[in-house]
C-alpha positions as CSV (number, residue, x, y, z in Angstrom):
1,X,-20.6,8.1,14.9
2,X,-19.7,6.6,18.1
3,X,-19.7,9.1,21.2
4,X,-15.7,8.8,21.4
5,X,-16.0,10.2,17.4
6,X,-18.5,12.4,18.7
7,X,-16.0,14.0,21.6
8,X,-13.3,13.8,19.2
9,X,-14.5,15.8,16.6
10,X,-16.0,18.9,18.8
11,X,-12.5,19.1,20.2
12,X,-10.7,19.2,16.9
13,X,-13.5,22.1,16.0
14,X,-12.5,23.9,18.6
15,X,-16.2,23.6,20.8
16,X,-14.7,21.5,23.4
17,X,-11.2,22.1,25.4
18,X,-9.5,19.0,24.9
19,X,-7.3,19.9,27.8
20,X,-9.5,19.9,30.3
21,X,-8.9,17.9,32.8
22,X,-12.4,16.3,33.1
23,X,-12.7,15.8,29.2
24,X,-9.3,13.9,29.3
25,X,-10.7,11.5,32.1
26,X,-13.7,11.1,29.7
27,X,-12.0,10.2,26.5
28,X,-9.6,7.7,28.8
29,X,-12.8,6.4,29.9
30,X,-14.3,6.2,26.3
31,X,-11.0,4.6,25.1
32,X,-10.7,2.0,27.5
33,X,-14.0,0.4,26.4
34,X,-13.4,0.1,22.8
35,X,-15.1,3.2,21.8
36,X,-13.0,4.4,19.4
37,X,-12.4,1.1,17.5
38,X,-14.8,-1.2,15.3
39,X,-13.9,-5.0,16.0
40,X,-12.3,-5.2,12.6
41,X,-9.5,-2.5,13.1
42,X,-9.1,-3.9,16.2
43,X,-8.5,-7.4,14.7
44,X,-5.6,-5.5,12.0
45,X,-4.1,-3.8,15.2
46,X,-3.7,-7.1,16.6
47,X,-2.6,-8.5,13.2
48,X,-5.1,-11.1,13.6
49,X,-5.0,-13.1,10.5
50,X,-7.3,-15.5,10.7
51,X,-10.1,-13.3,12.9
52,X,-9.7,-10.6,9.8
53,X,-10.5,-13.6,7.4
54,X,-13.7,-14.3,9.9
55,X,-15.1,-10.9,9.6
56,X,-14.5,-10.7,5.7
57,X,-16.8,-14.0,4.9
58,X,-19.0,-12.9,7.3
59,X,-19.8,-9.6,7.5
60,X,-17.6,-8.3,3.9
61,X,-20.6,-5.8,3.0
62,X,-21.0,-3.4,6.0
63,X,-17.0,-3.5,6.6
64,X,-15.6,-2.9,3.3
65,X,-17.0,0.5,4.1
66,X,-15.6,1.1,7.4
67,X,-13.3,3.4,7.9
68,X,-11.2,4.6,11.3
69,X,-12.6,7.5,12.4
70,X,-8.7,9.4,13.5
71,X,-6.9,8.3,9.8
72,X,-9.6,8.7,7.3
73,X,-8.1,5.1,6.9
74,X,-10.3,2.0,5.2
75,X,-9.5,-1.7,6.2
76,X,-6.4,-1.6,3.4
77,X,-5.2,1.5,4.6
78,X,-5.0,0.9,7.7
79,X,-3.4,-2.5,7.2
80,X,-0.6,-1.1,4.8
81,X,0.0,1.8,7.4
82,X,0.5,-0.4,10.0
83,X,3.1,-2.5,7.7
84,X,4.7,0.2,6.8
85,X,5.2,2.5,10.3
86,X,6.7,-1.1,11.5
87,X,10.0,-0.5,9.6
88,X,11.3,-4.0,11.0
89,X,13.9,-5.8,8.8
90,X,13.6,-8.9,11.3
91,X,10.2,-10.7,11.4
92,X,10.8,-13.9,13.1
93,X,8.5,-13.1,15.1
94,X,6.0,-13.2,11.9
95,X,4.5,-9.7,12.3
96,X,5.1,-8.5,8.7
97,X,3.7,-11.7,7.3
98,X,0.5,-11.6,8.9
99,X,-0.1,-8.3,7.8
100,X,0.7,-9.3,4.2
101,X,-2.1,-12.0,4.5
102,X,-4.3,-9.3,6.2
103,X,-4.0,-6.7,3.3
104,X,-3.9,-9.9,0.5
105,X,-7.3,-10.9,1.9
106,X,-9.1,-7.5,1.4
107,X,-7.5,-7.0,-2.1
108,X,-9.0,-10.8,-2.8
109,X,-12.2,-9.8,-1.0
110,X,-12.3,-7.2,-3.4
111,X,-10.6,-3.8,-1.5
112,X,-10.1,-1.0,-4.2
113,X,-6.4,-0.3,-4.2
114,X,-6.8,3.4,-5.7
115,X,-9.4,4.2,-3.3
116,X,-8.6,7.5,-1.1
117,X,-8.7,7.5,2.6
118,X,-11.8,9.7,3.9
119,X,-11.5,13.4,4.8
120,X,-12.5,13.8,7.9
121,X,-12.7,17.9,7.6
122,X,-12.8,20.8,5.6
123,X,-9.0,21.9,6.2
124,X,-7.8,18.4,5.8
125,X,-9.7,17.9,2.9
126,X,-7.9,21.4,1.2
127,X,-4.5,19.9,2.5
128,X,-4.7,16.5,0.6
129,X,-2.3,15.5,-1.7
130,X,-4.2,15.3,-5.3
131,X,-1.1,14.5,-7.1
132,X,-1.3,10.8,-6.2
133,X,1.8,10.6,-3.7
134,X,-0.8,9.2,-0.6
135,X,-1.7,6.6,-2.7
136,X,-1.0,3.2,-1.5
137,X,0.9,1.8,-4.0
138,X,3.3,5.0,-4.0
139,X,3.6,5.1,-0.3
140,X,4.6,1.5,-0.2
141,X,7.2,2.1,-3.3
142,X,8.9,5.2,-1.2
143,X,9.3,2.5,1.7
144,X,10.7,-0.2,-0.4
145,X,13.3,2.6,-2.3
146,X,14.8,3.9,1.6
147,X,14.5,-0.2,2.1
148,X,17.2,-0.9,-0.7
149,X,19.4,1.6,0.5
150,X,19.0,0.9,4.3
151,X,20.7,-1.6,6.8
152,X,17.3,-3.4,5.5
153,X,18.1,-4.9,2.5
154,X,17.7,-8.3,1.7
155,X,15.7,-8.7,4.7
156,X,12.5,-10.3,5.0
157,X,11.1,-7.0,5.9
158,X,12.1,-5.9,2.1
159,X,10.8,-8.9,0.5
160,X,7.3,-8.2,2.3
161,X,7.6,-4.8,0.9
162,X,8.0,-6.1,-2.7
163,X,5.0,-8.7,-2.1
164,X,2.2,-5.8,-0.9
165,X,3.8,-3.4,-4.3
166,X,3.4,-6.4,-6.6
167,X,-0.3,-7.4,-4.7
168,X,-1.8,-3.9,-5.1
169,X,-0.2,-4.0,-8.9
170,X,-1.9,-7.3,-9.4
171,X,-5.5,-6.3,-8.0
172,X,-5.4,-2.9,-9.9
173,X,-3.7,0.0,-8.6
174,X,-2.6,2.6,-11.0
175,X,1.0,4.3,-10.7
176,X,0.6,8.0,-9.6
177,X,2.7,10.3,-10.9
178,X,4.6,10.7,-8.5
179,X,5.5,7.3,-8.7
180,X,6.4,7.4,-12.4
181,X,8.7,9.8,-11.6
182,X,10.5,8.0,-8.5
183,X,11.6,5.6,-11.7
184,X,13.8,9.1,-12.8
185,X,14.8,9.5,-9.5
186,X,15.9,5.8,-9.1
187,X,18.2,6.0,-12.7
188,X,19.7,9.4,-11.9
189,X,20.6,8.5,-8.9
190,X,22.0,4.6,-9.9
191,X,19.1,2.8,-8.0
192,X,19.3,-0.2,-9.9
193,X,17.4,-2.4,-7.5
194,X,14.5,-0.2,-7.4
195,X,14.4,1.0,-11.2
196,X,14.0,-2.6,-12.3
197,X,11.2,-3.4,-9.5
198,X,9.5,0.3,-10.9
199,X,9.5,-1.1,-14.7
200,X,9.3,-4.8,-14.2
201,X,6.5,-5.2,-11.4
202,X,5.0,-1.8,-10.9
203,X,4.5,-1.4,-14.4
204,X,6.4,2.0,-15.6
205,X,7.4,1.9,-19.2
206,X,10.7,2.9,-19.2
207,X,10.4,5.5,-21.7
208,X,7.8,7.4,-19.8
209,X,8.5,11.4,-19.9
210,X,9.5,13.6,-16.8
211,X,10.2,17.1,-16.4
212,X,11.5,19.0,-19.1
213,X,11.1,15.9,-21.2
214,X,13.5,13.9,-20.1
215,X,13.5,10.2,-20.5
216,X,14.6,7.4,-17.7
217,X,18.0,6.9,-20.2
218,X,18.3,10.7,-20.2
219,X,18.6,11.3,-16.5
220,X,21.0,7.7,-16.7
221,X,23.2,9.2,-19.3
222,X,23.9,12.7,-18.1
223,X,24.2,11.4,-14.5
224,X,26.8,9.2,-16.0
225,X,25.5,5.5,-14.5
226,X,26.7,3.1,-16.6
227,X,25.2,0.1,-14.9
228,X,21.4,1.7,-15.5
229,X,22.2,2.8,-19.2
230,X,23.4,-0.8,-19.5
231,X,20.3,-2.3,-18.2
232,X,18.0,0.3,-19.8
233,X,19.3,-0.7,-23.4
234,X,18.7,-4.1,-22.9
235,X,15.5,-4.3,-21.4
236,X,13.2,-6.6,-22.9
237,X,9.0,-6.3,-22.1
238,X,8.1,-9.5,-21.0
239,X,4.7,-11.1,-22.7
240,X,1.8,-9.4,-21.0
241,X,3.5,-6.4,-19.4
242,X,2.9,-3.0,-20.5
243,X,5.6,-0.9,-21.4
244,X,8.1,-0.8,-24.3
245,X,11.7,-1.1,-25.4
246,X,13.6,1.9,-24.7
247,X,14.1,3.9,-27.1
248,X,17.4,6.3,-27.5
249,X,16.2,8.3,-30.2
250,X,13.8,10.5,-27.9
251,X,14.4,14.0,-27.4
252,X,13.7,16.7,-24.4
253,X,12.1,19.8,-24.6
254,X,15.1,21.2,-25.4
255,X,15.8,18.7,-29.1
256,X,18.3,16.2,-27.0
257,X,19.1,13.1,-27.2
258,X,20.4,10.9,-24.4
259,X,23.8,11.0,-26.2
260,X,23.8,14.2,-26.4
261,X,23.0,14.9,-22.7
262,X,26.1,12.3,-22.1
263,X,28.2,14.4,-24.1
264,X,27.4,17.9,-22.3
265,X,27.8,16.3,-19.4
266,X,31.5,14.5,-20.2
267,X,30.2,10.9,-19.1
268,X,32.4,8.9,-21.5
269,X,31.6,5.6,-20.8
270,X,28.1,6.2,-21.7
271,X,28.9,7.7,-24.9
272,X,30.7,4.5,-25.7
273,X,27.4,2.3,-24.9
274,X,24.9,4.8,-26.8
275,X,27.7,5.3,-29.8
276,X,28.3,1.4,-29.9
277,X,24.1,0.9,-29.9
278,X,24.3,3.3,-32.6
279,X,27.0,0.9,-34.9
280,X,25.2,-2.1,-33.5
281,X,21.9,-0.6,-35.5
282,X,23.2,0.2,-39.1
283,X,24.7,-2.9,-39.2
C-alpha cells in the first residue's frame, strides 16, 4: 500500500479524523504527487491509448493485477467505468473510442471479463451485489437499454456501447441474471432495439425462464406488443450462436401458454399472430 492508501484507509476505519484540517493538507499533499495512482490508471484516466498498449507489452504480469485502491476497480473496470460515467452521445472529440481500444486491449491481453472488483472492507464486502448485476457486461447492457431510449440513440456514443457488450461477450463474459432478465424487461416493455441486441449479441436464448415462469413471448403477449411477438416468432439462431427457436408451447408456473396470457389479458392482435402460428403448424 502506498502511504496515501495507508491515510485513506485509517480514515474510512474511523482511527483518523478525516476532517481535520492538518490531515486534509496531507492527503492534498499526498494527491498532488501521484500517490494515490499507479502509472497505468493514470494512463486510462488520461485515455491514453497507445501509453496503455506500452505498459501491457511491457510490464502485462505485475499490472493485470493492479487494482485502484478507492473502486476496488482492475484495469477493465476501471476503463469501462470511466466509459460509461461519460454518458456523451457526441465523441468528435474521440474520447469514447480511445477507451474502446483501452478496454479491447486488456480483454486481448487477456483481462477476465467476469472477474469481480476487490473489496476493499468488511462492510463493503457484506454489501456486494452477488446476484451478478455489478458485473461488467450487465452494467454496460443497463447503459446501452437507457441509451436506446435517450436523446442518445443512434449516436456514436451508442454504437461504442454495443462494441464493449459485444467485446466482453466475445472474450467470455457470462450473462448474470440479472441480465437475462432485462431481456423480459426489454419485451414487456416493447424494447425492440434492445431485446434483439440481448438474444442476438449478448447471447440470451430467447426462451429463457423468469419469474413465475414466464417466457420472453409470455411477458410480449400479455403486454400486448405486437412488434416483439412478431420478432420473437420468427427468430432464427444463427450458426454458432447459443440459444433456440422460440417456442410457444411453454407454460408458466401457473399451466399458461403465451396465448393464453394474450387472451386474459384482451391483446387481440396477438391472439391473431399466436392463433395464425398455430394453423401455420398443422398444415
Amino acid at each position: 500500500m502506498t502511504p496515501l492508501e495507508c491515510l485513506q484507509d485509517d480514515i474510512e476505519d474511523g482511527m483518523i479524523d478525516g476532517d481535520d484540517e492538518n490531515m486534509q493538507e496531507l492527503l492534498k499533499l499526498l494527491q498532488s504527487v501521484g500517490a494515490s495512482r499507479s502509472p497505468l490508471f493514470s494512463l486510462i484516466d488520461d485515455e491514453d491509448a497507445g501509453g496503455v498498449d506500452i505498459m501491457i507489452t511491457d510490464h502485462w504480469d505485475s499490472c493485470s493485477c493492479e487494482f485502484e485502491r478507492k473502486t476496488g476497480y482492475y484495469p477493465l473496470h476501471y476503463a469501462v467505468d470511466k466509459l460509461l460515467a461519460s454518458c456523451e452521445g457526441d465523441t468528435k472529440d474521440g474520447r469514447s473510442e480511445n477507451l474502446l481500444s483501452i478496454i479491447r486491449s486488456f480483454l486481448e491481453a487477456g483481462a477476465d471479463p467476469n472477474a469481480e472488483p476487490e473489496k476493499k472492507t468488511r462492510r463493503e464486502e457484506e454489501m456486494s451485489n452477488e446476484d451478478g448485476s455489478d458485473h461488467l457486461l450487465h452494467r454496460t447492457c443497463v447503459a446501452l437499454y437507457d441509451s436506446y431510449s435517450s436523446s442518445w440513440s443512434g449516436t456514436a456514443f451508442e454504437r461504442c456501447l454495443e462494441q464493449v457488450a459485444s467485446l466482453l461477450v466475445q472474450y467470455g463474459a457470462i450473462p448474470s441474471q440479472p441480465t437475462c432478465l432485462m431481456l423480459h424487461d426489454a419485451c414487456r416493455r416493447g424494447k425492440l432495439s434492445m431485446a434483439t441486441f440481448l438474444v442476438e449479441t449478448v447471447g440470451i436464448d430467447p426462451n429463457t425462464i423468469g419469474r413465475q415462469g414466464l417466457t420472453p413471448l409470455h411477458f410480449a403477449s400479455r403486454s400486448g406488443q405486437v412488434d416483439i411477438v412478431q420478432w420473437l416468432l420468427a427468430y432464427e439462431p444463427r450458426a454458432g450462436v447459443s440459444g433456440s427457436k422460440v417456442d410457444p408451447s411453454l407454460k408458466d408456473d401457473r399451466g399458461k401458454t403465451a396465448i393464453e396470457a394474450a387472451r386474459v389479458n384482451n391483446r387481440a392482435a396477438v391472439v391473431s399472430l399466436l392463433e395464425g402460428l398455430g394453423s401455420k403448424e398443422k398444415q
